[in-house]
C-alpha positions as CSV (number, residue, x, y, z in Angstrom):
1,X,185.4,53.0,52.9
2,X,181.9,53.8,52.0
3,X,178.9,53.0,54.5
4,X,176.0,52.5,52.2
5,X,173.6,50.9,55.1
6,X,172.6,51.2,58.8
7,X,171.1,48.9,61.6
8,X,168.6,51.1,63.6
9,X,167.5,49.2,66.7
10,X,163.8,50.0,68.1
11,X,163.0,46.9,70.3
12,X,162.4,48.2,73.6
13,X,158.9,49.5,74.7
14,X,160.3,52.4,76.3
15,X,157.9,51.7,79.9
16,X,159.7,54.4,81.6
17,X,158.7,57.2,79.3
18,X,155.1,56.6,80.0
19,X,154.2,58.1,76.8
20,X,151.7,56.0,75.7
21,X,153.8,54.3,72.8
22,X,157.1,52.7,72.0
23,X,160.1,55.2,72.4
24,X,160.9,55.4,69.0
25,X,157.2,56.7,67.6
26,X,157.2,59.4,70.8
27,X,156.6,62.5,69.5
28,X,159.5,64.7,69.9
29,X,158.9,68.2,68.0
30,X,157.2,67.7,65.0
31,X,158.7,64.6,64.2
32,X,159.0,61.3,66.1
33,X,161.7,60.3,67.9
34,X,163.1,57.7,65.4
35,X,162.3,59.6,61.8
36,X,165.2,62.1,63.2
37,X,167.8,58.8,63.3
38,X,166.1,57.9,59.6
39,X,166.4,61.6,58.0
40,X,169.9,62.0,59.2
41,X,171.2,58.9,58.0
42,X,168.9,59.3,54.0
43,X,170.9,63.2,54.0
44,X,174.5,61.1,54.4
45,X,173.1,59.0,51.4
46,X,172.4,56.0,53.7
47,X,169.6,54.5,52.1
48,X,169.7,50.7,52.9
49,X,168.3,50.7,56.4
50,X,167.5,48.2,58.6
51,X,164.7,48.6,61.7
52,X,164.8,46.1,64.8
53,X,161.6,46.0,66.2
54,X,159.7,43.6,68.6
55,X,156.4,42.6,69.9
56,X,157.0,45.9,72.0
57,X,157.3,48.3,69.4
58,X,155.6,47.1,66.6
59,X,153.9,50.2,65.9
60,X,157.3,51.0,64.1
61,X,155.9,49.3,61.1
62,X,153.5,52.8,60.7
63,X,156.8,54.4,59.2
64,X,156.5,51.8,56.2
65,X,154.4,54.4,54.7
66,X,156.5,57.3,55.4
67,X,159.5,55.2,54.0
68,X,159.0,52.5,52.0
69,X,162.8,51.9,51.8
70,X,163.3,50.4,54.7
71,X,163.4,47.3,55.9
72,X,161.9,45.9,58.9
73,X,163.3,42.9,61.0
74,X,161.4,41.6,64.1
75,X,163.5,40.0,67.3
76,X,161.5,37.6,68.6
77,X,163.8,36.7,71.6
78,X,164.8,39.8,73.4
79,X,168.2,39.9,74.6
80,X,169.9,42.9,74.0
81,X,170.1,44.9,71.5
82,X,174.0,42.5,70.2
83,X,171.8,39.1,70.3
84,X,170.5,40.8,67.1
85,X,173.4,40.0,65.6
């Protein structure tokens, strides 16, 4: 079986990192944190991705610009990262 798409979940703030923004757009390298999930899954010919954001990491949507592809989905009620689904 072929996987053709992928569910990256971004909700959380990430409070513990004290980094200043949500864990996925910390900076790690040269790249942040998230865009190394993103390019690993576009090389395996992934291309229909999925983002779960909230209110908490909204500065996610930034990436729409890097990849246009993608589609963003916020959770408003934050329950875990299965009450997504």
């Amino acid at each position: 079986m072929l996987i053709n798409r992928a569910v990256i979940t971004a909700a959380g703030a990430g409070s513990r990192m004290k980094s200043g923004s949500s864990k996925p757009m910390t900076m790690v390298g040269n790249k942040k944190l998230i865009q190394y999930g993103i390019d690993a899954l576009l090389s395996y010919g992934i291309n229909e991705i999925y983002i779960i954001y909230s209110k908490y990491s909204e500065d996610v949507l930034q990436l729409k610009e890097i990849y246009p592809n993608i589609d963003f989905i916020k959770q408003e009620t934050l329950n875990g990262s299965l009450s997504t689904f």
